[in-house]
Structures are given as C-alpha cells and as structure tokens.
C-alpha positions in Angstrom: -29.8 12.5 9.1 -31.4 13.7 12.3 -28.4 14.2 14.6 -29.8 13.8 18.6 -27.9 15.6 21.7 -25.0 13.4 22.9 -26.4 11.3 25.7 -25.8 9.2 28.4 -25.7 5.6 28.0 -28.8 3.4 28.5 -31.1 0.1 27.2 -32.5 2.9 24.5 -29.4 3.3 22.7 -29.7 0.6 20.6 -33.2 1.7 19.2 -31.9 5.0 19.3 -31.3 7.1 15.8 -28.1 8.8 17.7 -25.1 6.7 17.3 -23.0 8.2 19.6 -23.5 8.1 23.6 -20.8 8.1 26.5 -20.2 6.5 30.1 -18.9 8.6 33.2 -17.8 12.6 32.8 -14.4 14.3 31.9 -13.4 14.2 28.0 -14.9 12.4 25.0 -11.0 12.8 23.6 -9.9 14.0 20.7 -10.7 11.2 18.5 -14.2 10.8 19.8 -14.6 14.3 19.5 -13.8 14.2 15.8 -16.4 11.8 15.2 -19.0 13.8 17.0 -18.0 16.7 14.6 -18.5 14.4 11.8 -22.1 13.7 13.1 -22.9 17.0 12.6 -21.1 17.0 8.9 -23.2 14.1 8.1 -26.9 16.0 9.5 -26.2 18.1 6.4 -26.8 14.9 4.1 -30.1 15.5 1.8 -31.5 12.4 1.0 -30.8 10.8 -1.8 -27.4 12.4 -2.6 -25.8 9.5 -2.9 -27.7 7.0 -4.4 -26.7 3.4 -3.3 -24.8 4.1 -0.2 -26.0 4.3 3.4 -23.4 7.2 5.3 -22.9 6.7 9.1 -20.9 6.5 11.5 -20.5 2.7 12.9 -22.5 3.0 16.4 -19.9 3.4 19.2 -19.9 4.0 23.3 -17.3 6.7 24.7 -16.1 5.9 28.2 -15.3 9.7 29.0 -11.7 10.3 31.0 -13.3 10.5 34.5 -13.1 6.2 34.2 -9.3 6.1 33.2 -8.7 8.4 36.4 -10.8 6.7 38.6 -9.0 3.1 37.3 -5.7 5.0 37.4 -6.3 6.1 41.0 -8.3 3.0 42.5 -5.7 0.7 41.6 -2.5 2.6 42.3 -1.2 2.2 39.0 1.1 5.3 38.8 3.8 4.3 39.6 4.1 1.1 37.4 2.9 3.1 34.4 5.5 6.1 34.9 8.1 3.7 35.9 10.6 2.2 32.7 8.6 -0.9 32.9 8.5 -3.0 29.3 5.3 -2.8 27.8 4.6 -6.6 28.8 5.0 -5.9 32.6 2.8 -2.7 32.3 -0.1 -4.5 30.5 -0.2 -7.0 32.3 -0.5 -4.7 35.4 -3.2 -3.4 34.2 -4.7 -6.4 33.1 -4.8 -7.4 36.6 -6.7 -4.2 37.7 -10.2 -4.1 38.3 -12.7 -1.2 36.6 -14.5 1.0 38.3 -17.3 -0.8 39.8 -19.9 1.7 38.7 -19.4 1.2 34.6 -19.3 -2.4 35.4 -23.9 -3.0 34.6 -23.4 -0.3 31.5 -20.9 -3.0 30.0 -22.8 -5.9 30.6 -25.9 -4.2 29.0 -23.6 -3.4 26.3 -22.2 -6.6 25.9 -25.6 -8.3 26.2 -27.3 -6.2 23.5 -24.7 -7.0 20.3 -23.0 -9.7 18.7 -21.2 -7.5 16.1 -17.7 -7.3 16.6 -16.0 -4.7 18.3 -13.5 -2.0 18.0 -12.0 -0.7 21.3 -10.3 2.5 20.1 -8.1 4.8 22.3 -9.3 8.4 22.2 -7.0 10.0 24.1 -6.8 14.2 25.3 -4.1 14.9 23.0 -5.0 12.8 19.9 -6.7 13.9 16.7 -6.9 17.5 18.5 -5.8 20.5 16.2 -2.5 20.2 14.9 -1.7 17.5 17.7 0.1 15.0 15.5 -0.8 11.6 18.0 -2.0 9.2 15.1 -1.5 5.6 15.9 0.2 6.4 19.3 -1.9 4.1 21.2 -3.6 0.8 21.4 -6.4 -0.5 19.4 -7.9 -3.8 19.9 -10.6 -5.8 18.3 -12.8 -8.8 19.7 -15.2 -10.9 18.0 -17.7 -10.6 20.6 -19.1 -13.8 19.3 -18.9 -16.5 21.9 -21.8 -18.0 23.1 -20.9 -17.4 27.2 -21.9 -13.7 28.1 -19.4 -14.1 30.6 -16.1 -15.0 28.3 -17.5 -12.0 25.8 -17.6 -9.5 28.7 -14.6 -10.7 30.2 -12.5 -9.9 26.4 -14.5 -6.2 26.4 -12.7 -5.5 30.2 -9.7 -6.7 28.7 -9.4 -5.0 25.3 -10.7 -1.6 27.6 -7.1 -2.3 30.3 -5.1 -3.0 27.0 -6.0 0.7 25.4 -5.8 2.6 28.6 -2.1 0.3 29.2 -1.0 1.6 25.8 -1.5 5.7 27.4 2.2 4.3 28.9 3.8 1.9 27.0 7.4 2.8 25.3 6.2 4.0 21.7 4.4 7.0 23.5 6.9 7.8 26.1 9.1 8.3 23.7 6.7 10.1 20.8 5.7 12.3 23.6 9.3 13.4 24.3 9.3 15.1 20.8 6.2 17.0 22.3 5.8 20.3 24.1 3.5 17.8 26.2 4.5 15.0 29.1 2.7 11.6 29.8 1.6 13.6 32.8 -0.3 15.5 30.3 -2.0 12.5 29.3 -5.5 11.1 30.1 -7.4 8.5 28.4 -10.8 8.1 26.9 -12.0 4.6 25.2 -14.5 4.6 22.2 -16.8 0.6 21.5 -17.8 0.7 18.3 -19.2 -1.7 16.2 -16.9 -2.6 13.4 -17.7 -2.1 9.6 -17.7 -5.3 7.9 -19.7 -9.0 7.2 -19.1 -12.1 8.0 -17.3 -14.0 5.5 -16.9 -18.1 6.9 -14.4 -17.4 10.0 -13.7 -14.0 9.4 -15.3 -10.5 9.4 -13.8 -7.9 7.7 -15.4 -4.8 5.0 -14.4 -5.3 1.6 -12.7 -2.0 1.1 -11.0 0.2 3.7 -9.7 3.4 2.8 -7.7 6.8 3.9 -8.5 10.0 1.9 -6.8 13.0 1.9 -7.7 16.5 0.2 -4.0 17.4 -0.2 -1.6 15.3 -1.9 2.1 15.9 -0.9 3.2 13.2 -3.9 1.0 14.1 -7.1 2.2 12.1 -10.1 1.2 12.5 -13.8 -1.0 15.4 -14.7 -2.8 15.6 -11.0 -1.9 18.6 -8.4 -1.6 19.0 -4.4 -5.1 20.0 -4.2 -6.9 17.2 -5.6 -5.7 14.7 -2.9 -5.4 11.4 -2.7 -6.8 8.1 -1.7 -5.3 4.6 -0.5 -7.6 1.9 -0.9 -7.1 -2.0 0.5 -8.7 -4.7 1.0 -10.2 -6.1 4.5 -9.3 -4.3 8.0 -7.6 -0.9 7.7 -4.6 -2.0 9.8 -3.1 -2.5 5.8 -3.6 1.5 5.9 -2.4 3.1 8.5 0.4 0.5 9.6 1.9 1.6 6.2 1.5 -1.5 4.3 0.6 -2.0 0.9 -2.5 -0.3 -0.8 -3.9 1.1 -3.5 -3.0 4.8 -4.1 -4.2 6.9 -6.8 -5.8 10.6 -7.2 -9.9 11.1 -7.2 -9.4 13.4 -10.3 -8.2 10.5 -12.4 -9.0 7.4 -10.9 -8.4 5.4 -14.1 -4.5 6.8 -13.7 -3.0 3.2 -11.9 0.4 4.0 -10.1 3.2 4.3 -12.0 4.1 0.7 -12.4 7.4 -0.3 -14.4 5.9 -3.5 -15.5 3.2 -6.1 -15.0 5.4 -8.5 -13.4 6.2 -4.8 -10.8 2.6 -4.8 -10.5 2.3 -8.4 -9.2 5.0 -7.6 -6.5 3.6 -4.1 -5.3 0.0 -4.5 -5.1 -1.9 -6.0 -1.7 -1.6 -9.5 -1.3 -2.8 -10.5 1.5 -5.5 -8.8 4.5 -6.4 -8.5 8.0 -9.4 -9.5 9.4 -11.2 -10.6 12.9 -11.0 -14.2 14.1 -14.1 -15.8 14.0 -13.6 -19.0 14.7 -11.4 -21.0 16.9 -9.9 -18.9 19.5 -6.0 -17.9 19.6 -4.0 -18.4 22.4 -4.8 -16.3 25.0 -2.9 -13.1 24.8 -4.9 -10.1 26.5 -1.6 -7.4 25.8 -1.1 -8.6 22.0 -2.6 -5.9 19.6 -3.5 -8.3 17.2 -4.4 -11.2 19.8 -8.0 -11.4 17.3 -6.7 -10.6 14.2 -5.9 -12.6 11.7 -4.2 -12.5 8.2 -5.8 -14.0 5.1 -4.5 -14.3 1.4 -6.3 -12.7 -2.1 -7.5 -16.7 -2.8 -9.3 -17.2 1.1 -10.9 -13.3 0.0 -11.9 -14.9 -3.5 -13.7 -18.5 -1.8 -15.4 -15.4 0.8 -16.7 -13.9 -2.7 -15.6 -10.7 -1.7 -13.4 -10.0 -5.0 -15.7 -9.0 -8.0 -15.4 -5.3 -7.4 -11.9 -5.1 -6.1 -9.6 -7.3 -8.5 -8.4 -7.4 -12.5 -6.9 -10.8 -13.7 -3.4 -11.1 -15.2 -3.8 -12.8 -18.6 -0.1 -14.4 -18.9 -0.7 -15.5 -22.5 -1.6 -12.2 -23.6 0.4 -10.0 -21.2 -2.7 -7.9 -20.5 -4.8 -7.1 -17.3 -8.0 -7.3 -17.4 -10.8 -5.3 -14.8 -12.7 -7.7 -12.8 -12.1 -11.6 -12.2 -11.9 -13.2 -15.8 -10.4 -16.6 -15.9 -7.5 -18.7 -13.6 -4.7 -16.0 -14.1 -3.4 -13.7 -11.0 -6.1 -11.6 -9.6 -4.5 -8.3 -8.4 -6.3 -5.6 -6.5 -6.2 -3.0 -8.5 -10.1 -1.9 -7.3 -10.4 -1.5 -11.4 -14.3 -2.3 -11.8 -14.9 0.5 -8.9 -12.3 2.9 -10.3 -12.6 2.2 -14.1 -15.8 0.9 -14.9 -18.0 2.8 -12.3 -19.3 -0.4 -11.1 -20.0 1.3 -8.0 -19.5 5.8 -7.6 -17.2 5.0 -4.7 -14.8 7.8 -6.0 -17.9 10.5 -6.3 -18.8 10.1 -2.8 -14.9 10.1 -1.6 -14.8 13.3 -3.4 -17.6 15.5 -2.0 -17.2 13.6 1.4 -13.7 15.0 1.4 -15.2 18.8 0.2 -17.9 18.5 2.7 -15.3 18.0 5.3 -12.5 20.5 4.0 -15.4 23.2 4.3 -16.4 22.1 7.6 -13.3 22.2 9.5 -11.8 25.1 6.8 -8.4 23.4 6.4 -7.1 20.3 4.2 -8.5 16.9 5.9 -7.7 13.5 5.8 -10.8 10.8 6.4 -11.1 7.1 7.3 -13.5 4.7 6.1 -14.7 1.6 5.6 -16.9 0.0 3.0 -19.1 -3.0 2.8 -20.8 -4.1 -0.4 -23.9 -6.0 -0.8 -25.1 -9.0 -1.6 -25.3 -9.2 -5.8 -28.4 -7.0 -6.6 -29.1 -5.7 -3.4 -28.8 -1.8 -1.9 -27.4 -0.1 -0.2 -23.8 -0.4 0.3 -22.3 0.8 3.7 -20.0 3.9 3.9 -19.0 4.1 7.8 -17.4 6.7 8.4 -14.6 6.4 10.7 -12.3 9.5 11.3 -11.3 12.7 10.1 -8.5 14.8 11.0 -7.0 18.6 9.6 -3.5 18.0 7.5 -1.2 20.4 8.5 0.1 22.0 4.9 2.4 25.1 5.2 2.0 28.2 3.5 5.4 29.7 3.5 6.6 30.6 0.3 9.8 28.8 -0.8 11.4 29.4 -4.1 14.0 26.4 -5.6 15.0 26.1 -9.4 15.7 22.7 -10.4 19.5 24.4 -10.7 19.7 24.3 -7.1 19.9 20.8 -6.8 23.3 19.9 -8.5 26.3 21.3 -7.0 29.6 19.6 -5.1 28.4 21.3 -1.5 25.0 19.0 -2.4 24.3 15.8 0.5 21.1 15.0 -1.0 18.4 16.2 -3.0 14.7 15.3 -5.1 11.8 16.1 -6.8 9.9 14.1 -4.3 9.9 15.9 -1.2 7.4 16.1 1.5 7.3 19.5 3.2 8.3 23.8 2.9 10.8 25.5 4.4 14.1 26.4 5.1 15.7 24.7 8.4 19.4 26.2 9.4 19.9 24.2 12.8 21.1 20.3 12.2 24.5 19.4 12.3 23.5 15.7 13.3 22.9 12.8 11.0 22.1 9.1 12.0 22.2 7.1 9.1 21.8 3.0 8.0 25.1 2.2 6.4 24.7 0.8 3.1 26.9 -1.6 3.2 25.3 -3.2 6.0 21.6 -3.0 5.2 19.4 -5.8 4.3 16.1 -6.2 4.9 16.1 -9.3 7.0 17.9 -6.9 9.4 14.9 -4.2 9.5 13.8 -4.8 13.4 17.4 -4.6 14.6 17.9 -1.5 12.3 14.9 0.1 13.7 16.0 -0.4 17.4 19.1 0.8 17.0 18.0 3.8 15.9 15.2 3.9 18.6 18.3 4.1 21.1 20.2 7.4 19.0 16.9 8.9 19.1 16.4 8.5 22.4 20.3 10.2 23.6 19.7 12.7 20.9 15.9 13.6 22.7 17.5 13.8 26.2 20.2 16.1 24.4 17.4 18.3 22.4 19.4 17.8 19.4 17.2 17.4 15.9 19.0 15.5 13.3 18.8 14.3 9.8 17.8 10.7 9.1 18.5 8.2 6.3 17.6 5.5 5.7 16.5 2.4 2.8 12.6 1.8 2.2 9.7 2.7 3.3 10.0 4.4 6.8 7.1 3.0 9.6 6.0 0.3 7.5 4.7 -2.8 9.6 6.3 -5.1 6.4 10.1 -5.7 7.3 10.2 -6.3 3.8 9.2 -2.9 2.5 11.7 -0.7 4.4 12.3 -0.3 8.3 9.6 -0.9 10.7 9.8 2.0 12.8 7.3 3.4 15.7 6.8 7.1 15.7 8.9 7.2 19.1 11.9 5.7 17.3 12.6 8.0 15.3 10.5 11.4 17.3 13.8 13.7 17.1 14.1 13.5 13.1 13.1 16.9 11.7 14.7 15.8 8.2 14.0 12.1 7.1 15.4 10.7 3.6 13.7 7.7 2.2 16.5 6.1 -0.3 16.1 3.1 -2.2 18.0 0.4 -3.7 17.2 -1.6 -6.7 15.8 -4.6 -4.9 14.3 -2.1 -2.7 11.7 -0.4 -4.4 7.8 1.1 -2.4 5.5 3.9 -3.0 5.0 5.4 -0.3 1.7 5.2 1.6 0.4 8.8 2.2 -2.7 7.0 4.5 -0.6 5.6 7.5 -0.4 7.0 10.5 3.5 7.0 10.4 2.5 9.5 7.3 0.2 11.3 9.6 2.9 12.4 12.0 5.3 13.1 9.7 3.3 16.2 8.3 2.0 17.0 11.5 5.4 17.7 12.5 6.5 19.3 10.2 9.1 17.2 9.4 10.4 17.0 5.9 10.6 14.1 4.0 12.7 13.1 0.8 12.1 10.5 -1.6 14.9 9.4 -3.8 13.9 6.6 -5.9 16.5 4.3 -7.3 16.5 5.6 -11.2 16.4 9.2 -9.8 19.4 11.3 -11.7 20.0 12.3 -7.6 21.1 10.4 -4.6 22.8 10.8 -1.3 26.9 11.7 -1.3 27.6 8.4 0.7 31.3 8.6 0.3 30.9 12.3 2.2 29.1 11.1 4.9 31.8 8.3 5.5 34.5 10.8 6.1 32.9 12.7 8.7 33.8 13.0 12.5 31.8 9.9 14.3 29.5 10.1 17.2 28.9 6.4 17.5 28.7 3.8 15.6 26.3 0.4 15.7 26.3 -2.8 13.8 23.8 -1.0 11.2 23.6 2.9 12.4 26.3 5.7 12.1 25.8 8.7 14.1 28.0 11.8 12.7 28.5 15.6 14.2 29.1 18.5 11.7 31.3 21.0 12.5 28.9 23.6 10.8 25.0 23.4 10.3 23.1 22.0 7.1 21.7 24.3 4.7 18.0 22.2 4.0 15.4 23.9 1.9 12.1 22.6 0.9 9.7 24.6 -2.5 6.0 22.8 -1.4 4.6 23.9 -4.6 7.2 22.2 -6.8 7.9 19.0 -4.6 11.7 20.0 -5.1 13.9 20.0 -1.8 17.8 20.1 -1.1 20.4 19.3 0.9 23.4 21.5 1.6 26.7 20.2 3.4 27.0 23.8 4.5 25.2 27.1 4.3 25.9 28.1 0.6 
C-alpha cells in the first residue's frame, strides 16, 4: 500500500490513495495519531499476503486542535465547560455554539462528496498516547448521513462535531482525569470523520463482525498462555466491545477452544444476543447530546432476515442436545463465529494473528487492535478488514513470587487464581464495598452512583482504596454486573469482581473499561462463584465505618492491607494486615 504525506484537506481527497487528511493546525491527537502510525504498519503489506481480504484504514478527516481552541475561545465557553454543569446543560451549550467560520466550506465539501455513514470520533491530546490510559473517555457519535437535504446532513455533522468536543468536559472525564497526574486544563480536543465499516442491511448499517485483539492475555484458560493474546469478537457495531457487553472471547492459538461454558443451556444465556447498528431509516427524536441518538439495537433474528448470519452462528439442535457450526435448521442460532473459527470458512484468525505481530513489532511492546469486518456477497472477494485502532498494553515486568499456599490462611480478605495485574501494594487501608445483602441487579445504576460519590470524597482526599463488588465491572448491561464509568470508580487501585450464583460473566478483556484498568495499573480479581476462594464478608462487617449508603459501605483500617499480585501465575492475595 503506497502510503502518501499527510495532507491538507481538499476536493482530491476522495480520489486520493491517502486515507488520511486533516483541517486547521495544532494536534492530530493521540488517537488520530495512532492510526497514522498504523498507515505506515499497513505500507509494509506485500501484495497478496492475505488472500481474500482488502486491509485499510476506513477513510477519515482529522480536524486538528487549533479548531477546538478557536470554538473554545470564539464562543466563550470556558466557563460553562469548567463550571459543575450536568452534562445536559454543557451539551447543549455547545450545541448552541457556532464553528469556526473558516472550516465551515471544507465540511460542506465533505458532506457533499459521501453518503456512507459517519463516525465522529474524539481524538483527544491525552488519549491513546503512550501509557495514557484515556480509552472511552469521550464522546463518539454516529450519523447516517443519508438524508436527501444536504442541509439536514450537514447540520447532524456540526452537531455530532459540538457533541465530541462537549464530551472534553462532561462529568465521566472530570472525574477520570482526577485520578490523573493531568487537569481538564490539560485537555484539548481533536475530532477524526471517518467513514464507517459496514453495508447496508434494510434500515440498518452495520459490519458483520467487530472485534478487539490483544497480543497479551491477562485471563488464559485451558492450555493457552499470556503471550498468545486474545480476541473478542461480536456481531454488528463495536459499541458490544468496548462498552463491555457480551462477545465472543477466545485465544488465536486455539480458536476451536469455545469458552468454558457449563452447559448448553449456559451457552444460550452468555453468548451475544442482540447488536447495535446505525438508523437508517425513520429518524429518532431529535436528541443532538444522546450518544446513541442514531443507533439502534437489533436482535440475532432481524441479523438472520439481513442474511448476515452464515459465517457467524451454530444452531442448537434441542432433540439431539448438540450444536451445530453454521445455520442448520429452526433451532437457536448462537454466535459462536464457529464456521470462521472451526471450519476456516474464512482465515479471519491468520490475519488477526500476524496483524497483531506486525503491530507488536512495530510499536515493540504488547498491543491491543480494533477492527471491523465486512463480508461479501456469496462468491464474491474481497472481504473488508478496516482497521480501526491500536494501542500499547501496559504489562509489568516486576517479578512476583506467590505459591498457591499463600492463599489460605485466617489473616486472608480475598484471594484467586484469576487476577489481573503484578505487584505488591502496602498503602490501602480503605475499602468501599456493595453489601451483599442488598445487591440485586435491578439496583446496578443506583449502585454505581453511589459509588461514583465515595470515589469522588476519596479523590479530593488522595486516598486509594480497595473495591468490591458483584459482576462484571463497566459493563453497559445492568444485568451483567454494575455499569460503571471509568470516573466512578478512578481512585480504585484494587478492584474484586465477585460473583453470585445467579450472577455469573466472563469478563470482556476488549472494553475500554478493560483498557483502563491495565493502564493503571490497577489490579483486578476475579472470584468466580464455584471458586474454593471468596471474600471474608463476615470480617468486613465488623470493621470501623466511614459511611454507609443504601447499597455501599465505606470502612477505614486501622493498619494497611498486605495485597500481592504473581502476573506469571494469575494468582493474587489479600492480606487483612501485613503478614
């Protein structure tokens, strides 16, 4: 692939081999600056080494950091945007602002020149740089970009621009940036347009397959290690990913391995069933600060009358008890992605795995990519691979030695085999924590902002604590765990993820909640439900309160934890006191 100089943006851009240009000066951003670095990964290609897919990057527009300044400045939005505005009042603020005038003909010739639909993508100073854990921080927002009136689609591409640069200030980064050495002050804003990978299925667009990859795997099961990484696959719009919903996890080294399932009827339950794609059709009440004012959510069957299923699903065969790869028959089709990942139907997998080398080699550190796939019509090449992100994992070297012996004991809190992490940490003596008695699912939001308000005293206080809590943490299903932002719970250096036995969910290593978490630092414990370990509850009831909320108790130790972390071995611990 011949890779162009960066240039300004003009008419020729769409003819142009180079997908990447740029409007005004200042930064590109981190983000846009990763996906210039993967144009220059992707110049390496040779032709023809990977038969049947087409690799690019999905053509995209940066509008450099000069343009949120000048907005910034022009329409005197400091003080709104510093102030402890709710996010509603601060996007609409901005929504109300007008653009610099001078980008104003670029958009229009943008908008004029494509009817694909369009990802407006923050790209911020701070996020995606080295070691700058900001994943998922800010705003993203899609728009069909399908309406027939120039006017109404250039209108939604000034809007979705305001919403992105409004997120730089809304609460969910306030508050992650707090756990920073940064302040919002810090802050400026690039956007990044870019076309989005998918077709158009009836009133929907989406790509068959999104996925994360990463070339280290903090949770290997069966016979796979760290090293050989892991992927999380899902169907339609990669929101499913990174907002920590349900996907398809499993190792490149043995793709035919499924998760560790307990049963069919368990597989049923914890695979994808339902997707997110763009609105195509009738338009949704106006709604210019909602995320997902374009998005909409489908089910397996709409995915199965848009044809989209052949390569992605097996079919549950009740009267035999047996799954079957592909779609055979009326039974339960679950995404499983079996005929990709068992039957080779498409080498998926092989390009995921040198794509991830390619990159680990590039930037000389563990990475984690984003991607999106669509597949052909029946018979015809290529498929498209766009390639949407990647990002170095932060996996620490420190050598920690802990014997499976080390994690019984009466001065024991907590401990697992499943633990994110390495180190040793001497300095909490703070623990917020969902009471068990009181936890419930239905409760999840109200969970999560009580917490948000512990985190935030504990912040102001620079006190790092231990959390625990039941579920998946940052999950955007209130049935799967608690629904956590980053900035609710930024002061955790120790997080537990319990489970009880009608509250059961692999975790998903490709969200951006995950993201954070490692770049952090932050260790994580996983303590399934069958797990011969668990959390001394009655201890932590006896303790000296702090404060206590419907759901949330805060306790003080007199004395600090003892918490240590083996990386190699997955095995961490828990120690009421140093031992």
């Amino acid at each position: 692939m011949k890779n162009n100089k960066l240039s300004r943006f003009n008419r020729s851009f769409f003819e142009s081999v180079n997908p990447i240009s740029y409007i005004g000066s200042g930064s590109l951003g981190g983000k846009a600056q990763g996906l210039t670095f993967i144009d220059k990964i992707l110049e390496n290609i040779q032709e023809g080494e990977f038969p049947g897919f087409e690799i690019n990057i999905p053509r995209m527009i940066v509008l450099r950091t000069d343009i949120f300044d000048s907005f910034m400045k022009q329409n005197k939005l400091s003080e709104i945007a510093f102030s402890d505005a709710s996010d509603e009042r601060i996007g609409l603020a901005f929504q109300k602002a007008d653009l610099p005038f001078e980008i104003l003909g670029d958009l229009r010739t943008l908008i004029s020149n494509t009817r694909q639909p369009l990802a407006i993508r923050s790209s911020s100073m701070l996020e995606d740089a080295m070691y700058e854990p900001f994943a998922g921080i800010y705003g993203t927002k899609m728009t069909p970009n399908n309406q027939h009136d120039i006017d109404i689609r250039f209108r939604k591409l000034t809007e979705a621009i305001k919403f992105v640069y409004a997120s730089t200030y809304f609460r969910a980064a306030k508050d992650y940036m707090k756990a920073t050495k940064h302040t919002t002050e810090d802050e400026k804003m690039a956007v990044i347009i870019q076309e989005v990978v998918g077709e158009r299925h009836n009133e929907r667009f989406y790509p068959e397959i999104s996925g994360v990859a990463r070339s280290y795997n903090y949770y290997p099961v069966g016979h796979a290690i760290p090293e050989e990484g892991v992927v999380n696959l899902a169907l339609g719009m990669g929101k499913t990913i990174v907002d920590g919903s349900i996907s398809w996890a499993y190792s490149p080294s043995y793709p035919r391995t499924n998760p560790p399932f307990k049963s069919t009827g368990d597989m049923l339950k914890q695979t994808q069933i339902s997707f997110w794609a763009i609105n195509m059709g009738k338009p949704p009440e106006y709604n210019p600060v909602q995320e997902t004012e374009y998005l909409v959510e489908a089910s397996l069957p709409d995915a199965e009358s848009d044809g989209t299923l052949k390569h992605l699903v097996s079919t549950y065969d009740v009267s035999s008890d047996r799954v079957w790869p592909g779609i055979s028959g009326k039974g339960p089709r679950i995404l499983t992605f079996s005929p990709i990942l068992t039957l080779d139907t498409i080498l998926l997998n092989d390009l995921t795995k040198k794509l991830l080398k390619k990159c680990e080699e590039a930037v000389e550190a563990p990475v984690e990519i984003e991607f999106a796939v669509t597949l052909a019509s029946e018979g015809k090449l290529p498929y498209r691979f766009g390639f949407l992100q990647v990002r170095p994992m932060v996996v620490s070297s420190e050598e920690v030695d802990l014997g499976a012996e080390e994690l019984r004991g009466e001065n024991i809190l907590a401990a697992s085999e499943k633990v994110l992490g390495n180190g040793v940490i001497d300095s909490i003596s703070d623990i917020v924590f969902t009471k068990p008695e009181a936890f419930q699912t239905r409760f999840s939001r109200d969970i999560a902002a009580e917490i948000g308000s512990i985190n935030s005293k504990l912040l102001e206080e620079n006190r790092a604590y231990l959390l625990i809590g039941f579920g998946r943490w940052g999950t955007s299903d209130p049935t799967a765990g608690i629904p956590v932002d980053w900035g609710q719970v930024s002061g955790a250096k120790v997080i537990i993820e319990a489970t009880m036995e009608n509250v059961y969910v692999e975790m998903s290593q490709g969200s951006h909640f995950f993201h954070n978490v490692t770049g952090f630092k932050v260790h994580y414990f996983s303590i399934p439900f069958a797990s011969i370990y668990g959390v001394d509850w009655d201890w932590l009831a006896e303790q000296d309160l702090v404060e206590e909320g419907k759901y949330i108790k805060h306790i003080r130790l007199p004395g600090p934890l003892h918490i240590k972390v083996d990386g190699r071995s997955g095995r961490g611990v828990i120690n009421k006191s140093n031992p």
